[in-house]
N, C-alpha and C positions, 0 to 999 in steps of 0.2 A: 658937647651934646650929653644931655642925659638919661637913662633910661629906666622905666619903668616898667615892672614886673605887675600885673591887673592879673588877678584870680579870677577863677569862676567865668572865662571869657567867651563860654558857651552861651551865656544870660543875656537876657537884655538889658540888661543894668547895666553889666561889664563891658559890653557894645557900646553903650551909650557916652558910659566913662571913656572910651578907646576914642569916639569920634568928636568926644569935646576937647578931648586932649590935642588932638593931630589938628582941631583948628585954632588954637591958642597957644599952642604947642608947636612947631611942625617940624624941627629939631630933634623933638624929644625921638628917641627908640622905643619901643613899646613890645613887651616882651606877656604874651599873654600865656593862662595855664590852665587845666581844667582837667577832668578827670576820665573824659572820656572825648571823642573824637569826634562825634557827629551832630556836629555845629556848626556858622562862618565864623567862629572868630578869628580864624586865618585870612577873613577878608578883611578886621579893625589892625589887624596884631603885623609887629615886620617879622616878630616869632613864636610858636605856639608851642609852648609842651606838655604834653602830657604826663601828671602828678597823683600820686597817690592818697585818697579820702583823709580829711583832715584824723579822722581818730587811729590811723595808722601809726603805728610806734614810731617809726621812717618818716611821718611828716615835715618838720622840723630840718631832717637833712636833705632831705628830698627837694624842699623848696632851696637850703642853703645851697644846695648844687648847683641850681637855675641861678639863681644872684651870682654865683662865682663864675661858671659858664658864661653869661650873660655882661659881666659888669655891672650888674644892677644898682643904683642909687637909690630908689626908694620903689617900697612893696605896697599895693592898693589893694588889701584882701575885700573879694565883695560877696562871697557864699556865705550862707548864714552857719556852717556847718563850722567855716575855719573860721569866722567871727567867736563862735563861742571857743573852738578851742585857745586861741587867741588869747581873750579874756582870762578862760579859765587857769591860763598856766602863764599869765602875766607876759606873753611874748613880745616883745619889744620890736626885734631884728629879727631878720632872716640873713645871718653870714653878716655880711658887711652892709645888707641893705636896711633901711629905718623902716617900721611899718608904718603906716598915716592913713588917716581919718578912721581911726578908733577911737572912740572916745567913749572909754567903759561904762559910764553910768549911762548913757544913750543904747549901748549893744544890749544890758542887762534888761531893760526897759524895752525895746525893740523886740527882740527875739523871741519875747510872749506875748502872745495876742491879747490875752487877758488882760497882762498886766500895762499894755499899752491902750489900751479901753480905760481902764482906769485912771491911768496917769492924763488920758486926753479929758473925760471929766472933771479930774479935779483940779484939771486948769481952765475950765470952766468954756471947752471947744463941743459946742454940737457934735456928737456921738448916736451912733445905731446901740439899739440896748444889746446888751452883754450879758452871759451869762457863763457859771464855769458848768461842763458837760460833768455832770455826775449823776450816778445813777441816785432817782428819785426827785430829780431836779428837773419838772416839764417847763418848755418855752411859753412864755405867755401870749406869740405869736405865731401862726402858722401859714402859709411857709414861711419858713425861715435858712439861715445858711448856716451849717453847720460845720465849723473847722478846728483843727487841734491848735493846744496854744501854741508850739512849735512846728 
């Protein structure tokens, strides 16, 4: 059997990942983590723990705790907060477990909106117009929806 550590299993993404897993999977152990308690993901997960915010110095061991507690085989980080730490400091592993579906040139692109508006234009995919929020910069639309790139 092997198990899985799913971040962020508060989300609905990480719910989603927990319940494609257990039907394709149903073997697998699934060990989910998040940073705060008031969620189900104790309904996708056989265990849930509680971990501290990716920019936490203690990140790193905190998660390596869980993989060794756990037995963990491979880590599925899905919070956009530990993606970029992730990235940023090149992490591989958590302890003994691999991390998977990183795939850095995707998270870097991903995790700004701008610059994922862009990259969907100039692959030539219908887009809503974009713009960067700077002051002296009015929207040529109104209403409109306005969100930070991160």
């Amino acid at each position: 059997m092997k198990t899985i550590l799913i971040t962020g299993i508060g989300s609905d993404i990480a719910q989603g990942v927990a319940k494609i897993i257990r039907e394709i999977r149903p073997d697998w152990k699934i060990v989910g983590a998040d940073i705060h308690e008031r969620h189900g993901g104790m309904l996708f997960a056989d265990a849930v723990e509680l971990v501290v915010t990716a920019n936490d110095p203690t990140y790193i061991e905190c998660m390596a705790k869980i993989v060794q507690r756990h037995n963990v085989d491979v880590c599925l980080p899905i919070s956009e907060a530990e993606l970029f730490v992730i990235c940023k400091q090149n992490i591989f592993s958590f302890g003994n477990a691999q991390i998977i579906g990183v795939a850095r040139q995707a998270v870097e692109v991903g995790l700004d909106k701008l610059v994922t508006a862009r990259f969907i234009e100039e692959n030539g995919i219908p887009a809503p117009w974009t713009l960067p929020a700077e002051i002296g910069v009015e929207p040529p639309l109104i209403p409109c929806i306005f969100k930070p790139r991160r």
